[in-house]
matplotlib code that plots the C-alpha trace (Angstrom):
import matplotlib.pyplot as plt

x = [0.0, 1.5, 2.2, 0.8, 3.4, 2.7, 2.5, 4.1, 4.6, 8.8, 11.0, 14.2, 16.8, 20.1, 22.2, 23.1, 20.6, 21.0, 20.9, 18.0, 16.1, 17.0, 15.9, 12.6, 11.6, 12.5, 10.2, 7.2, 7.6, 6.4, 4.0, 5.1, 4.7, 8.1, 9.3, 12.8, 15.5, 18.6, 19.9, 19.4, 17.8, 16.0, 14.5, 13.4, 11.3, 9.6, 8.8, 7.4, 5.8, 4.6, 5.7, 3.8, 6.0, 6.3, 9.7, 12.8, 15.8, 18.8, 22.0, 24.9, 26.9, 24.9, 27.9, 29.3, 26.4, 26.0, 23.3, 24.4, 23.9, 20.1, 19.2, 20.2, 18.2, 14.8, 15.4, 15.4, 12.1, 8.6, 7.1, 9.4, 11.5, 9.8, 10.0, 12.0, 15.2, 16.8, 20.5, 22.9, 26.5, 28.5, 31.7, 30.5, 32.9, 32.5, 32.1, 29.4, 27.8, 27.6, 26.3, 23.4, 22.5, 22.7, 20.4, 17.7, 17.9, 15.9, 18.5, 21.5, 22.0, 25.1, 25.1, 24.5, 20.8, 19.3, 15.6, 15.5, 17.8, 15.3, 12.6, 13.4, 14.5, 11.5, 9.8, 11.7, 10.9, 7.6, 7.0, 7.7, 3.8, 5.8, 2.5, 0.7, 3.0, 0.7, -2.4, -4.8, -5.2, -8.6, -10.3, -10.4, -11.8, -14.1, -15.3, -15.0, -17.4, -19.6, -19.1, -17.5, -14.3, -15.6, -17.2, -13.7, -12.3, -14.9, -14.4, -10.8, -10.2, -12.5, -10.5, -6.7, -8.7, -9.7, -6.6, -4.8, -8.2, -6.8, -3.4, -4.4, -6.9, -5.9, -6.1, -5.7, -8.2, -9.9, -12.8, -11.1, -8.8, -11.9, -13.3, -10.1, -10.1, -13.8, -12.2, -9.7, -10.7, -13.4, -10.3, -8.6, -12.1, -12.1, -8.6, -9.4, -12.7, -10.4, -7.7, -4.9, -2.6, 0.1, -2.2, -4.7, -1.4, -0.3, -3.6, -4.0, -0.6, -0.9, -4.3, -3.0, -0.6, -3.5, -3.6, -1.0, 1.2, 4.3, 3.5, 2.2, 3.2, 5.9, 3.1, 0.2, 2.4, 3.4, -0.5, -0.4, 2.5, 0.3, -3.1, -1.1, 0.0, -3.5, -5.1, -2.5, -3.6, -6.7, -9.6]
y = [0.0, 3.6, 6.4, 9.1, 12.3, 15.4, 18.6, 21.3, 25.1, 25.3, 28.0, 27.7, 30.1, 28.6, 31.3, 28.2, 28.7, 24.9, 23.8, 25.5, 24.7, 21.1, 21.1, 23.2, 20.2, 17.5, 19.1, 19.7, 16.7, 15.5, 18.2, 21.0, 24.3, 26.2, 30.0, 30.8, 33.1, 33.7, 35.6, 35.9, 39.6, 37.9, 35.5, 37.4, 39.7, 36.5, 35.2, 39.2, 39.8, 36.5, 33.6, 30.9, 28.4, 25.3, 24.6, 26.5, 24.3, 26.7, 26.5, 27.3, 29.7, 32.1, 34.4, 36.5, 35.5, 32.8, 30.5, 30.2, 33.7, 33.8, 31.2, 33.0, 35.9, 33.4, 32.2, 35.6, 37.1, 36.5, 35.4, 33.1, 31.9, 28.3, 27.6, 24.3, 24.7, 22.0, 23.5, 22.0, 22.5, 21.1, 21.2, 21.1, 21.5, 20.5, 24.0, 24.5, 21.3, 22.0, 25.3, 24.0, 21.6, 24.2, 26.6, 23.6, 22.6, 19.8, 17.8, 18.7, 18.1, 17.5, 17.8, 17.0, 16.7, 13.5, 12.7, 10.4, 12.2, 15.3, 13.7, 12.3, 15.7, 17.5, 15.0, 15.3, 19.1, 18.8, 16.9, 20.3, 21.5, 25.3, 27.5, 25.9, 28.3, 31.4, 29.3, 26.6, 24.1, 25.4, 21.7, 22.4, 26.2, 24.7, 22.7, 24.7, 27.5, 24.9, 25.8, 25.4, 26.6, 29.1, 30.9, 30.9, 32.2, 34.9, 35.7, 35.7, 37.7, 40.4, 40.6, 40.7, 43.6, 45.3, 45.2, 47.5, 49.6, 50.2, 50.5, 53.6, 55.4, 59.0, 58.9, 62.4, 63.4, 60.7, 59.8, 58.6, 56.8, 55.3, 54.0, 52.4, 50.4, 48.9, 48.3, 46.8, 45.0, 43.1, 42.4, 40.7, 38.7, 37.4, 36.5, 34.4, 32.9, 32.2, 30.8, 33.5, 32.8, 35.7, 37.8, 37.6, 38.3, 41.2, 43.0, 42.2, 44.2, 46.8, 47.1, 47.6, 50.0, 52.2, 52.0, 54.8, 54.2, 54.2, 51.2, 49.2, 45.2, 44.2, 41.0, 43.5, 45.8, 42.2, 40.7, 40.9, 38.1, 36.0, 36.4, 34.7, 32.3, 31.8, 31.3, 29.0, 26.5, 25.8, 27.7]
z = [0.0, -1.0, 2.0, 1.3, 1.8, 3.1, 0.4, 2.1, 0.8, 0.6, 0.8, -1.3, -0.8, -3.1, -5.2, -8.0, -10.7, -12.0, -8.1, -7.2, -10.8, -10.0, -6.2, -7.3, -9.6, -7.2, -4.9, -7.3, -8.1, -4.7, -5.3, -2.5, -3.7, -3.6, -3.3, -4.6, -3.9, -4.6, -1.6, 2.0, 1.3, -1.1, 0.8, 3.4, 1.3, 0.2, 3.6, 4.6, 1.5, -0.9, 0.5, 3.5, 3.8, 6.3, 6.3, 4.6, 2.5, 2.5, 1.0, 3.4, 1.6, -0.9, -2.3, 0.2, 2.4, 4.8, 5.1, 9.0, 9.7, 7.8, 10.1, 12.9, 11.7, 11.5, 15.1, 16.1, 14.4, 16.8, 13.2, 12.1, 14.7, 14.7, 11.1, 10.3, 8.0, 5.8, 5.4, 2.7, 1.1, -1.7, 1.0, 4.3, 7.1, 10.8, 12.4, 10.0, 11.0, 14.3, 14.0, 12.1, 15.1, 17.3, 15.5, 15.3, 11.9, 10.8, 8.8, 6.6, 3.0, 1.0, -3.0, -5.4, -4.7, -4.3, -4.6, -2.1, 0.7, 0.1, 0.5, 4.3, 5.1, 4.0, 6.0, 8.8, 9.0, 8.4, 11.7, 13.6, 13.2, 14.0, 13.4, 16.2, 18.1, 16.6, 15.5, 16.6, 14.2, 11.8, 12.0, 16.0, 15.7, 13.2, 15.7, 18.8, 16.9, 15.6, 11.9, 8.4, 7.3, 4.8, 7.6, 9.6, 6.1, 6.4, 9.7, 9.2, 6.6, 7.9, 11.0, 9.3, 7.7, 11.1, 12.3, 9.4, 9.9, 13.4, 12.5, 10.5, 13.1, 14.4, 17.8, 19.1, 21.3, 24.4, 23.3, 20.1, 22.4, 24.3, 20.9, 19.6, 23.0, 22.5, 18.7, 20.1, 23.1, 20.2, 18.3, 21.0, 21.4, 17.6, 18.1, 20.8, 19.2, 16.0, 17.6, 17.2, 19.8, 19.5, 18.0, 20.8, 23.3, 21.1, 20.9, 24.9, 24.9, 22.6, 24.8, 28.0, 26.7, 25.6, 21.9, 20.8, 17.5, 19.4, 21.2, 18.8, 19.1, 15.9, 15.4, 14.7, 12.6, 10.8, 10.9, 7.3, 7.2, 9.9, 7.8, 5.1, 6.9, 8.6, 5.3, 3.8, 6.8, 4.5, 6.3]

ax = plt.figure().add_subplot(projection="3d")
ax.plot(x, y, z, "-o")
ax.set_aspect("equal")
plt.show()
């Protein structure tokens, strides 16, 4: 009986053209969905702007850039900090090595590519479920809120949109202070009915700190990046 394999939205950061057009159709093949890049700048305007990925395969030395040193840059971010990485090198050495155990990445790949070798890896790093750090799973909310996922889509998408809304109010005087709380404070509540765990802490924060633009949490500034991500889940 055939095993199914998980499809999984891929990041692919590799500044080989021929390496990264090979890997990208070794990993269609298994039919993942892949984002490229060709440098660590690259890549990282992917992941903010186009990209929801579940796991990132990146090559350890891109130019004058380190594949080490983008890595560190994930673990640091509140977004993306979770995300599993695959690294690989054509010449690995041992500090390297190490360096990629100790930043958490899932496996490490040598080239040339093999199908087979990829294939464990992705599936190693696709055990690490790492958005359940900022989301409930959507079949649970479904069922928590006694609906369908098109109506958590709905309620979703008009709440990603409430919270730019609020990021744009002018709040000068107190009673438009007063009403951005209430806006806020239901905010916080959707999050919580939808399952939005770091968005439900942020707007809690951002709350408490009494709603003014130079206090607003870096998640709800970056909710854009986690609505993608939300969405991608399959609500």
């Amino acid at each position: 009986m055939r095993t199914l394999r998980a499809v999984a939205g891929i990041l692919l950061i590799e500044d080989d053209a021929a390496a990264r057009h090979l890997l990208r159709v070794l990993l269609e093949r298994d039919s993942h969905t892949v984002w490229e890049a060709a440098s660590p700048d690259d890549g990282w305007k992917v992941l903010e702007e186009t990209a929801a990925p579940e796991l990132a395969i990146v090559d350890l030395r891109l130019g004058e850039a380190s594949g080490i040193d983008l890595v560190r840059r994930l673990r640091a971010d509140p977004i993306w900090g979770s995300l599993p990485v695959v690294l690989c090198s054509a010449t690995p050495d041992r500090e390297s090595v190490l360096s990629s155990a100790q930043l958490g990445a899932a496996a490490f790949l040598t080239k040339p590519y093999d199908a087979l070798r990829i294939r464990a890896a992705v599936s190693k790093a696709l055990a690490t479920k790492w958005v359940r750090k900022h989301f409930e799973d959507p079949v649970s909310v479904t069922r928590r809120l006694s609906t369908d996922r098109d109506r958590v889509a709905q309620l979703a998408k008009h709440f990603f949109a409430e919270i730019q809304s609020t990021l744009r109010l002018v709040i000068e005087t107190e009673e438009e202070r007063k009403a951005a709380l209430v806006q806020l404070a239901a905010l916080r509540r959707t999050a919580a009915d939808l399952g939005l765990h770091t968005l439900e802490l942020a707007l809690a924060e951002w709350e408490k700190a009494g709603v003014s633009h130079e206090t607003v949490p870096v998640l709800i500034k970056r909710a854009a990046v986690l609505g993608r991500l939300f969405m991608a889940l399959g609500v």
